[in-house]
C-alpha positions in Angstrom: 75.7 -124.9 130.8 78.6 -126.9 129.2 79.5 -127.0 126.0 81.9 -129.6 124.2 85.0 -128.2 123.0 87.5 -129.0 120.8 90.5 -127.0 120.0 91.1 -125.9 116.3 93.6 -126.5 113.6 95.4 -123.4 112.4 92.5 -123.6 109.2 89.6 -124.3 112.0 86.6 -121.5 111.6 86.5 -119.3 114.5 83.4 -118.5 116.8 81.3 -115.7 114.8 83.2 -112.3 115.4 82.1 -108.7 115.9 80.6 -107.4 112.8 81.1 -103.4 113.1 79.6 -101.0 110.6 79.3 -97.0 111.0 78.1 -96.7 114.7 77.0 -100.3 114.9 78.7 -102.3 117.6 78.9 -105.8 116.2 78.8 -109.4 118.4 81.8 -110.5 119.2 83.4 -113.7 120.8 86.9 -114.6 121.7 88.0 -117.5 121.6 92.0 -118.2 123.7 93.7 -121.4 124.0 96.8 -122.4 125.9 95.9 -126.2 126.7 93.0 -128.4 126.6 92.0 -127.8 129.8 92.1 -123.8 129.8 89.8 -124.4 126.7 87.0 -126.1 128.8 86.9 -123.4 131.7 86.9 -120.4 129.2 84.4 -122.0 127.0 82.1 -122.5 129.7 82.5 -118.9 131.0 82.2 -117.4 127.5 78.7 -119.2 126.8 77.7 -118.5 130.4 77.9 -115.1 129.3 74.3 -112.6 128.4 75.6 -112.3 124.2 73.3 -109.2 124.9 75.4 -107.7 127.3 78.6 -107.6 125.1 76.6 -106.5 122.3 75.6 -103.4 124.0 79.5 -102.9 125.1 79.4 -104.7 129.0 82.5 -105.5 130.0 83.7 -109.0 130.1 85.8 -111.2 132.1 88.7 -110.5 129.6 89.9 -107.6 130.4 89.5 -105.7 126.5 88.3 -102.4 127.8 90.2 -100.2 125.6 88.3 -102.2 122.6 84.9 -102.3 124.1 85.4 -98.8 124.9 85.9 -98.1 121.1 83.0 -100.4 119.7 80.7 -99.0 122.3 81.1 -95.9 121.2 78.8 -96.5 117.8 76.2 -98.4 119.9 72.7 -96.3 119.0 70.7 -95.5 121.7 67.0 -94.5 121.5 67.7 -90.9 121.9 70.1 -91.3 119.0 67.3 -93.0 116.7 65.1 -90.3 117.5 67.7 -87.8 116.6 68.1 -89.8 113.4 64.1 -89.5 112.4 64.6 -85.7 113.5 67.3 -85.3 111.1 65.2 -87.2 108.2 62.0 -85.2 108.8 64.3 -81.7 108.4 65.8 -82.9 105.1 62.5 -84.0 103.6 61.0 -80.7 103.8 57.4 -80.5 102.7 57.6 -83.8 101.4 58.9 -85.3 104.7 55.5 -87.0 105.6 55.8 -88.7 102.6 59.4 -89.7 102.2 59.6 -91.3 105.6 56.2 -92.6 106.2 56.0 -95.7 108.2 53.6 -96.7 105.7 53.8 -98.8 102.4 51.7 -97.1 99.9 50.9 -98.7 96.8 50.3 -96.6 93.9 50.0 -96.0 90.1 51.9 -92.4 90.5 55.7 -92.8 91.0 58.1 -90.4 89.5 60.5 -93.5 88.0 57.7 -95.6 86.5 56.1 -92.4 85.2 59.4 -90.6 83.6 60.4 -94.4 82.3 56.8 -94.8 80.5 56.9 -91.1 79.2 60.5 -92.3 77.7 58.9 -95.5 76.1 56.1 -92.8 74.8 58.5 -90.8 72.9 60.1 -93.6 71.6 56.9 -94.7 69.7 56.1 -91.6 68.8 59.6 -91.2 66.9 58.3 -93.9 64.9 56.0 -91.9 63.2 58.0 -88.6 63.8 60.5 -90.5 61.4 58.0 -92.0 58.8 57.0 -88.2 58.2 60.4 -86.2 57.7 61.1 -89.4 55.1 57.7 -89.1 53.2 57.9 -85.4 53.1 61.5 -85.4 51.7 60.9 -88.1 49.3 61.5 -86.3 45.5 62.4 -82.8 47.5 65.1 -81.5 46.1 68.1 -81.3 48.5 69.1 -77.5 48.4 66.0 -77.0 49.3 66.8 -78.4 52.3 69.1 -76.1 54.9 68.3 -79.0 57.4 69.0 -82.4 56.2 66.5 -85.1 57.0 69.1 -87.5 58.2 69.9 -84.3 60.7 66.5 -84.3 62.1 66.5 -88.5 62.0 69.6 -88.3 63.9 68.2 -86.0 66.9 64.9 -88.6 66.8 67.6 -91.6 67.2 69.7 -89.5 69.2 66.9 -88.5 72.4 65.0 -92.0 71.7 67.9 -94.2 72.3 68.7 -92.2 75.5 65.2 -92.7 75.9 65.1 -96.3 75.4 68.1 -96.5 78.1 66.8 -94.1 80.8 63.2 -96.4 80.9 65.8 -99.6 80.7 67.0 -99.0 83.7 63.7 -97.4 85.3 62.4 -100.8 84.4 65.3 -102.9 86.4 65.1 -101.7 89.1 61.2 -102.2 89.3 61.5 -105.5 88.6 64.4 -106.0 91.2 62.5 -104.5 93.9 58.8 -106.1 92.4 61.0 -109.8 92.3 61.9 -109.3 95.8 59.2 -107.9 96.8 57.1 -111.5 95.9 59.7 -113.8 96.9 63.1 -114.8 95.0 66.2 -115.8 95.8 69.7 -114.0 96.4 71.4 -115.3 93.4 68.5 -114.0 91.0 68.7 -110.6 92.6 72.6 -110.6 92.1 72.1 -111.7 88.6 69.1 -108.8 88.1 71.4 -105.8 89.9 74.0 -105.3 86.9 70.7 -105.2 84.9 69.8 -101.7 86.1 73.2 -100.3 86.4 76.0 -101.9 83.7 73.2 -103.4 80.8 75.2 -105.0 78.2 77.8 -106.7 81.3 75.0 -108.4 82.5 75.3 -110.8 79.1 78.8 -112.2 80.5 77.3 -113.9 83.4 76.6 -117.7 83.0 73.4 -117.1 84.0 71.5 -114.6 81.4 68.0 -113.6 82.4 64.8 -112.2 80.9 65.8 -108.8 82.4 69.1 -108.4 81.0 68.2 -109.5 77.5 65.7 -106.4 77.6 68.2 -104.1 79.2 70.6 -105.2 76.3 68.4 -103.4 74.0 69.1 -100.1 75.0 72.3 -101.1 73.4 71.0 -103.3 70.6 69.1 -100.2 69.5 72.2 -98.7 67.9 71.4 -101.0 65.0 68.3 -99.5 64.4 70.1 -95.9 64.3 72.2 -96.8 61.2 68.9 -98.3 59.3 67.5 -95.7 60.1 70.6 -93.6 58.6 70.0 -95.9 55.6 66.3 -95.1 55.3 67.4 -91.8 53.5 69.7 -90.9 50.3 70.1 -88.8 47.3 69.6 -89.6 43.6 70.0 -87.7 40.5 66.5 -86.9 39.0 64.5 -84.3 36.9 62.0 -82.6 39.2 60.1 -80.5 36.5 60.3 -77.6 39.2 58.3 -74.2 38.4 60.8 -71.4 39.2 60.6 -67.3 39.1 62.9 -65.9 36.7 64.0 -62.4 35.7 64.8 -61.8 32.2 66.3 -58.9 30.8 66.1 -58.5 27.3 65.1 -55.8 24.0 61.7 -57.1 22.6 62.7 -55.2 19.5 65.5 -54.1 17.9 66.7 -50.5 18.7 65.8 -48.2 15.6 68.9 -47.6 13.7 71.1 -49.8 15.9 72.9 -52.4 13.4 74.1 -50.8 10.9 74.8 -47.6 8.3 75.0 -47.8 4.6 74.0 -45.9 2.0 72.3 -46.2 -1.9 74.8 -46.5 -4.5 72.6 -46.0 -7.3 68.9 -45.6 -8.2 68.0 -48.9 -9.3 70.1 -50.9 -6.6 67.5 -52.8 -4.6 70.2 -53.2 -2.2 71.8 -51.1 1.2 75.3 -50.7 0.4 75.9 -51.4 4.6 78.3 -52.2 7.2 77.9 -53.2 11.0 77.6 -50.8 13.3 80.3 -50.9 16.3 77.2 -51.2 18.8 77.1 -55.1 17.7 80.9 -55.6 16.9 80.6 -58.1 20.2 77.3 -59.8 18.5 79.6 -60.0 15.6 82.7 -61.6 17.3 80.5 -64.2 18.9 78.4 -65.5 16.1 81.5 -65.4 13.6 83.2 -68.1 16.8 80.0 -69.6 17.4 80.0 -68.7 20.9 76.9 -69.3 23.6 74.6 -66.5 23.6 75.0 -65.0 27.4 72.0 -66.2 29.6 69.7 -62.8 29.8 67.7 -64.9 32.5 68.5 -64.6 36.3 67.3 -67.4 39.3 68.4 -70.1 37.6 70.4 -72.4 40.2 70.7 -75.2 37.1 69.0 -75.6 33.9 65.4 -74.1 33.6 63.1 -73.6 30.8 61.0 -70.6 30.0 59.2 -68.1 26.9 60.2 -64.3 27.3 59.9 -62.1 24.6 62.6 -61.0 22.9 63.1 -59.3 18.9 62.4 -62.1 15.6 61.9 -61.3 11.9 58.2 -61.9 10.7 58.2 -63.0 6.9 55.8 -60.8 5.0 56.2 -61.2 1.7 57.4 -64.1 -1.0 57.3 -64.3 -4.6 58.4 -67.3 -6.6 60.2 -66.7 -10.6 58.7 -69.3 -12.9 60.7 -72.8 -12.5 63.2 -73.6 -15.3 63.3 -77.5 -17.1 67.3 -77.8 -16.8 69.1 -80.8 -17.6 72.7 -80.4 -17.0 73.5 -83.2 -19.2 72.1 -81.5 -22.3 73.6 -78.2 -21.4 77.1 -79.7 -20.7 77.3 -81.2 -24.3 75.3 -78.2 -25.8 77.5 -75.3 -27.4 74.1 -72.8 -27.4 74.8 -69.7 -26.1 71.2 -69.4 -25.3 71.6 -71.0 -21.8 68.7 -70.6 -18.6 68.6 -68.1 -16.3 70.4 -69.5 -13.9 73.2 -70.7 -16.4 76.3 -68.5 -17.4 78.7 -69.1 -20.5 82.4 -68.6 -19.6 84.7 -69.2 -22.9 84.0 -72.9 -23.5 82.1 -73.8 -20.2 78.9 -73.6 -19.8 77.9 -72.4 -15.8 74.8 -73.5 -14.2 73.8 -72.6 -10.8 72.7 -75.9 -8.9 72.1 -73.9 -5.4 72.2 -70.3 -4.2 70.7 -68.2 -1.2 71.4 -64.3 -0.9 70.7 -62.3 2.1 70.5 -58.4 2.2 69.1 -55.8 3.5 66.8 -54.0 1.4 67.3 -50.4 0.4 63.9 -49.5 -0.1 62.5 -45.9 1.5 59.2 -44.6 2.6 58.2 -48.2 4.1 59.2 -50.3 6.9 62.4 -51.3 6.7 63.1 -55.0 5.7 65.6 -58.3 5.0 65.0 -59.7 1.4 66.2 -63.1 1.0 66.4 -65.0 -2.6 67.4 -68.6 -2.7 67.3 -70.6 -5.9 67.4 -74.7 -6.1 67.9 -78.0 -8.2 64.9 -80.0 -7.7 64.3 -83.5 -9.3 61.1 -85.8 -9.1 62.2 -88.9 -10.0 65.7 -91.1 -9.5 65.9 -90.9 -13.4 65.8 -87.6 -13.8 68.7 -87.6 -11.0 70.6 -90.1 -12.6 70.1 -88.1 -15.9 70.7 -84.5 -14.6 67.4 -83.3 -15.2 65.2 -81.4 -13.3 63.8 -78.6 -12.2 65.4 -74.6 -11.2 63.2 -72.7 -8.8 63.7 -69.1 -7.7 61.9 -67.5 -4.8 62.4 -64.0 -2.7 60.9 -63.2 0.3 61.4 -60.5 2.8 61.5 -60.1 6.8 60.6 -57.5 8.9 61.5 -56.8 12.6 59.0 -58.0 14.8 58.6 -59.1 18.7 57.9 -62.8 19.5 58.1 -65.1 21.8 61.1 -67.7 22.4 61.3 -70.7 24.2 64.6 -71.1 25.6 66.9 -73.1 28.2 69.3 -71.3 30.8 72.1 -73.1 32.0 73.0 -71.5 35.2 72.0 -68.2 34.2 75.4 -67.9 32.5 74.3 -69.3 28.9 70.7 -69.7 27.0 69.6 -72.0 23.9 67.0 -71.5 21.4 64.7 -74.4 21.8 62.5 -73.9 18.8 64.6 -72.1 15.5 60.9 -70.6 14.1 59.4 -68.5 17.5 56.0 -67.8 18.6 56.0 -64.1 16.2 53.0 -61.7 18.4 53.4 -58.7 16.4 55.5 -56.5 13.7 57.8 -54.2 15.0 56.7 -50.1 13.8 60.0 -48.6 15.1 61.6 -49.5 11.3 59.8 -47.1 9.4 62.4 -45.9 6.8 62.0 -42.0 5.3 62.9 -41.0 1.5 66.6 -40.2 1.7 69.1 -39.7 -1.6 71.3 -40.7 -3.4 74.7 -41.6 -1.6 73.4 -40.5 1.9 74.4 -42.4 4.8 72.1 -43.6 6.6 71.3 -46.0 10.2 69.9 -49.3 9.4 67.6 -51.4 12.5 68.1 -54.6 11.3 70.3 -54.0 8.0 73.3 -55.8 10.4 71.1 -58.6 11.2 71.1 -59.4 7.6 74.9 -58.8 7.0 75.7 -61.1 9.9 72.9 -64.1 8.0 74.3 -63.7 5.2 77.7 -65.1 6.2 76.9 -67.8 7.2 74.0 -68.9 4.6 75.3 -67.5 1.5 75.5 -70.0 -0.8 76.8 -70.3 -4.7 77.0 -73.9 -6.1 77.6 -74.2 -9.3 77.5 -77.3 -12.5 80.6 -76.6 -15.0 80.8 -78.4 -18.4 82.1 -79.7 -20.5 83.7 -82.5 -19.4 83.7 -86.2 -18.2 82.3 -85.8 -14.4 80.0 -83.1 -13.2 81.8 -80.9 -10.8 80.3 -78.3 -8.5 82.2 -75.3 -7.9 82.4 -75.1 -3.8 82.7 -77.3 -1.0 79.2 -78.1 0.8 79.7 -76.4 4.1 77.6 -77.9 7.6 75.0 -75.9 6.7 74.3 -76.5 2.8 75.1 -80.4 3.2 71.9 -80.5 5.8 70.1 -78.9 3.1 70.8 -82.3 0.1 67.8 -84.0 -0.5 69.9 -86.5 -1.9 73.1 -86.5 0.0 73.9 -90.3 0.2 73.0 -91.1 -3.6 75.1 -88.3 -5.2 77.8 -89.2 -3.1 78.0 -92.8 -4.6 77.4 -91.7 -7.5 74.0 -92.7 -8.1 72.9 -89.1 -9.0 74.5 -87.1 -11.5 74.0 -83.7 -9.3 73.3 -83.0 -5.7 69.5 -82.2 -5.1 68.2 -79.4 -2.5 65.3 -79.1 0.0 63.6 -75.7 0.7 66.1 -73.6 2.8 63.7 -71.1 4.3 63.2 -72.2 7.5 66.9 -72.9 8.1 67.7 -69.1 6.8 64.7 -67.9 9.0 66.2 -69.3 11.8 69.8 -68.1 11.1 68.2 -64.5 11.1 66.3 -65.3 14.3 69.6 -66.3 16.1 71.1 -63.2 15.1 68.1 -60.9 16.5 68.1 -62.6 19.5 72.0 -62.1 20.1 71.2 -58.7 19.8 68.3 -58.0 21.6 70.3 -59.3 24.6 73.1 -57.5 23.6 71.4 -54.1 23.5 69.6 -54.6 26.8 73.1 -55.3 28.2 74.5 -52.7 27.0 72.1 -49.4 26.5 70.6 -47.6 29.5 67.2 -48.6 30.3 65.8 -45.2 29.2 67.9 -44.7 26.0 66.4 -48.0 25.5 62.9 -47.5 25.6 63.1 -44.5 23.4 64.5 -46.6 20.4 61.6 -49.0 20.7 57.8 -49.0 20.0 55.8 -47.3 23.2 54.2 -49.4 25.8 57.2 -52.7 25.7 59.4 -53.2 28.7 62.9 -54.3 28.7 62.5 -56.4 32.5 60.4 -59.1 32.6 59.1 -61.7 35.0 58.6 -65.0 33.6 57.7 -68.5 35.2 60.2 -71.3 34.2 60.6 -74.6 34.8 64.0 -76.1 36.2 64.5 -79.4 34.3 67.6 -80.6 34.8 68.7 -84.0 36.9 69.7 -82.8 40.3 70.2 -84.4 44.0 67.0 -85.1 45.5 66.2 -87.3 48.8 64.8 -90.7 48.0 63.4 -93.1 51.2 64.1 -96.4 51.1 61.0 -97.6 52.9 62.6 -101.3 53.9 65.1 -99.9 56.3 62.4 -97.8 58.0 60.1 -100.8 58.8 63.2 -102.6 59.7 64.4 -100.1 61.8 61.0 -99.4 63.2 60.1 -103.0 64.2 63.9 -103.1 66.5 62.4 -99.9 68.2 58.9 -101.3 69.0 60.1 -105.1 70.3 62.4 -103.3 72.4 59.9 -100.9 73.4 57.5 -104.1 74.1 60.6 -106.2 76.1 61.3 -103.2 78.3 57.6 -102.1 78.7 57.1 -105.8 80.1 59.5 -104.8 83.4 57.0 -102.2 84.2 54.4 -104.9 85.7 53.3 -104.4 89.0 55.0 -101.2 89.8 52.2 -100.0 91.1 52.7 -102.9 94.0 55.5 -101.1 95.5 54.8 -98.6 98.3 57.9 -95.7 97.4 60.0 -94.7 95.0 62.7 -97.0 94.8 66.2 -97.5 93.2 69.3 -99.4 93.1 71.1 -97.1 95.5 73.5 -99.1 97.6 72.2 -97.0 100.3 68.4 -98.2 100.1 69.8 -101.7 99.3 72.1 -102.3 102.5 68.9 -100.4 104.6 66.4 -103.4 102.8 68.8 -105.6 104.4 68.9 -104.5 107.5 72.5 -103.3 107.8 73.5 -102.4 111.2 75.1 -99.3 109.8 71.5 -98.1 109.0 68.9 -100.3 111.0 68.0 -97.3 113.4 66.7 -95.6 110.4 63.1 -95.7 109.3 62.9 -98.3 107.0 60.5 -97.1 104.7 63.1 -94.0 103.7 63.4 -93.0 100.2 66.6 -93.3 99.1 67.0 -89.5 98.1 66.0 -88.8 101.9 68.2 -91.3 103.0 71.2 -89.8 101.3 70.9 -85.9 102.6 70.3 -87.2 105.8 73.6 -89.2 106.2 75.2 -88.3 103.2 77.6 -86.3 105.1 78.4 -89.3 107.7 82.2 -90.4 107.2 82.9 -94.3 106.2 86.0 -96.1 105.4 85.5 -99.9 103.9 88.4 -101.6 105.5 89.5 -104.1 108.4 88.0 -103.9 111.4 89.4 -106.1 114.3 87.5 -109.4 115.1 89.5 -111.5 117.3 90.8 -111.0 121.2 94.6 -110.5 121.0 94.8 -111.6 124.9 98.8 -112.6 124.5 97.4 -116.5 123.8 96.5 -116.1 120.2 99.4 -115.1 118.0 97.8 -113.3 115.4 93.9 -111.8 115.7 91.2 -111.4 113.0 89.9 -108.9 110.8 86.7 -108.7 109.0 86.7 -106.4 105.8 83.4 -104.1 106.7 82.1 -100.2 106.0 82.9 -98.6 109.3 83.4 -95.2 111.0 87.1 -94.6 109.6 88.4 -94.7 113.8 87.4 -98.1 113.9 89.3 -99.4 110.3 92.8 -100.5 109.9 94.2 -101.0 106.1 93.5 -104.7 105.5 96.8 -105.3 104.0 99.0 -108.5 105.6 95.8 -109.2 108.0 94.0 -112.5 108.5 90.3 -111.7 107.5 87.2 -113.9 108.7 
């Protein structure tokens, strides 16, 4: 057979050349020219030739043994392919029957599909992992938290989007191998393999496909970790949270604990007393209007609670009869029968316009008590204010030590307010009960000090003089008396002649309430537990356990529900867009993958073809995983002494057959 022949141009495509891969011995023809006529004979000679005979390495009429003898040393023989399915069934193991089956077996159960579909499952199940841990930290209080919920959101988004990327790529490479399997074309399938391996470098191609948008979401899903990270913060706000407290405090005052004093004479209704050193501190802190000290415990902020703690109870009040004054008449008047509460000094007439007096009582034989007297201009009308005139009451009533109930706040168990001045009083104390004693003997008072301390800071003395041309009172109105005007803003602009007063009581009974507290905390601070209880009535305790209520504005978690439903909708289209890649797995007949092994055996490379082609890839790979390749140049061309230079094609070979490619001229 003849064939025409015509020589080529240094750029003319050679005849197809041997294509060598590992143990593969691949076609090869040689092409020589020296003139037109040698290129007729050897053109004839080399097409009169078997092709099948120099593929299986018979020599030729060109003298190349020394190369055949090389390439023929990869040609596989049928002992050798048996060896090869030997070789597979040992590294299969039990599952060899399976893993190199001849047979193509469809089916629902594949390890990849599976795994990928359990990785979409968790994935929708952190939805509502997520919606939970936000609803029940919603209003929690943060320290109440050790683990944050953005910790345990962070895990969720942490496994789910390696979750999201795992059943990704799962899904690639089913729908490479299902898109082969029904028929594509070779562009397609290059487009589809970055899909399954590089995800987000599959977007710079020209060509973008359905695939590689849904692989992108493995990456897109980062967004939907910081809404997610957004769904959750803190805000200042009062939970109203019932706490357990300890509270330490005296519910009476010890007997004999504030102060000594002693009767100066027989009809002094008064102790002649001082303060006892055991209350110096109480002393030192009311006189610089210190905090009282907290004597509440497991308070991490400000709480509310009622403990019990020592008051005064008032028990008795009597009132003198009022006096009609008016200061304008007395001012101009030179009688030197004057009221009660009116005193002539040389020309000047005296007349008290306010006055409270604290003391404690020097009564024996009865319970021990605080006497209080406070007397008060009154008017009834804006003329009698603008004419001085009114009305001079007079009233004394007297305290005893008792045990009531407080409501307080703590602030960080360091300091404690009185929230009401006037506290819940639950009985009279019986540890006060005072004997007959003499004439100038000293004696302890229980809440004689109490009264001393009051009376600093309520005692009061004000004072009308006359004559003269304005009406003066004799002392500045302190904080406490100036709360006390009834008519404060008309007397000042000098509306009303004189400065009218409301009733003072409740102020003064919670002056002496402030006082007892101090120093009911005080003494449980200070005394020993035991010493304690002997000084107060049987059957009280000093510790107590009391419910509170923490009110104070404090970080608690807050859900912003908009970022959740935002972040949860990313999660479930790309849950949808990579679910959709899952179709048809069940139409392939192994487990599959993008292994460059599995791909060169689907197509058909001679480096592999005597291997079963229905291999898993993991079989594949411990069977000849061990097998030595070098990608490189393999000679293509006859170098008879004609041609000047031969030809090299770049192929994976055994690394005796390839030569670096560098400087070569490659088909």
């Amino acid at each position: 057979m003849t064939h025409d022949f015509t020589p080529p141009c240094d750029d003319a495509d050679q005849p197809d050349a041997a294509t060598v891969l590992q143990r593969e011995l691949e076609e090869q023809i040689t092409l020589v020219s020296t003139s037109s006529q040698t290129w007729t004979d050897l053109s004839t000679e080399i097409m009169s030739e078997d092709p099948k005979d120099e593929a299986r390495g018979k020599p030729n009429s060109h003298g190349l043994d020394s190369q055949e003898t090389l390439l023929a040393s990869s040609v596989e023989s049928k002992t050798k392919q048996e060896s090869w399915i030997d070789l597979l069934w040992n590294k299969a193991g039990n599952n060899g029957p399976h893993a190199i089956s001849d047979t193509w077996k469809p089916s629902f159960v594949r390890t990849g599909p599976l795994l990928g579909l359990i990785a979409l499952s968790f994935i929708v199940l952190s939805i509502p992992a997520s919606a939970i841990v936000l609803a029940v930290s919603h209003g929690q209080a943060v320290e109440n938290w050790i683990v944050q919920p953005s910790v345990y959101i962070s895990v969720l988004i942490g496994i789910g989007n390696k979750a999201l990327g795992f059943a990704a790529v799962q899904g690639a490479i089913i729908t490479w191998w299902v898109r082969a399997l029904k028929g594509t074309t070779l562009q397609q399938l290059h487009y589809d393999w970055p899909a399954g391996n590089a995800g987000i470098t599959s977007l710079r191609r020209k060509h973008v496909s359905r695939l590689s948008v849904t692989s992108v979401c493995a990456f897109v899903i980062l967004a939907d970790g910081i809404l997610l990270q957004s769904a959750t913060g803190t805000v200042e706000a009062r939970l109203d949270k019932p706490v357990s407290l300890r509270a330490r405090v005296s519910p009476e005052i010890p007997t004999n604990y504030t102060a000594t004093g002693s009767l100066l004479g027989v009809n002094n209704t008064y102790l002649n007393a001082e303060i006892s050193s055991q209350i110096k501190p109480v002393w030192d802190d009311w006189i610089n209007g210190r905090a009282i000290p907290s004597p509440l415990s497991g308070c991490q902020g400000v709480c509310t609670a009622t403990i019990t703690a020592a008051a005064v109870a008032q028990v008795e009040c009597h009132d003198e009869p009022n006096q009609t004054m008016n200061y304008t008449a007395i001012r101009t008047s030179n009688r030197t029968s004057l009221p009660f509460s009116c005193q002539r000094q040389g020309t000047q007439n005296r007349c008290a316009l306010f006055e409270i007096h604290v003391q404690p009582s020097s009564k024996s034989g009865v319970f021990e008590t605080i006497d209080v007297s406070f007397g008060r201009f009154v008017v009834s009308s804006s003329e009698m204010a603008q004419d001085c005139a009114g009305d001079y009451t007079y009233k004394t009533c007297s305290f005893r030590s008792a045990v009531a109930e407080y409501n307080v706040t703590t602030y960080n168990d360091t300091y404690v307010v009185l929230n009401s001045p006037l506290p819940n009083v639950i009985g009279l104390a019986n540890n006060t009960a005072r004997e007959t004693y003499s004439l100038n003997q000293v004696i302890g008072a229980t809440i004689g000090g109490v009264g001393l301390l009051a009376s600093m800071d309520v005692y009061t003395y004000i004072t009308m003089w006359s004559p003269g041309e304005k009406y003066q009172y004799t002392d500045n109105v302190d904080t406490f008396q100036a709360k006390l005007m009834d008519n404060a803003f008309r007397f000042y602009a000098g509306d009303d002649c004189a400065p009218s007063w409301n009733n003072p009581m409740s102020d003064i009974t919670a002056t002496l309430n402030d006082v007892m507290f101090r120093t009911a905390v005080h003494a449980a601070s200070e005394l020993p537990e035991a010493e304690l209880l002997d000084l107060i009535d049987p059957g009280l305790e000093v510790d107590q356990e009391v419910q509170g209520l923490r009110v104070d504005a404090q970080p608690i978690f807050k859900t912003r529900w908009p970022f959740f439903w935002a972040a949860a909708s990313v999660q479930l289209v790309c849950v949808l867009l990579v679910l959709v890649t899952y179709w048809d797995y069940w139409k392939l007949g192994r487990s599959v993958s993008l292994s460059p092994l599995e791909i060169a055996k689907a197509f058909d490379a001679p480096l592999l073809r005597d291997l079963p082609s229905n291999t898993e890839p993991s079989v594949l790979a411990k069977a000849i995983g061990n097998e030595e390749t070098k990608y490189g140049a393999v000679q293509g061309a006859v170098n008879s002494g004609i041609l000047e230079s031969p030809s090299y094609r770049l192929v994976f070979a055994s690394p005796n057959l390839i030569k670096p490619p560098g400087g070569r001229i490659l088909a």
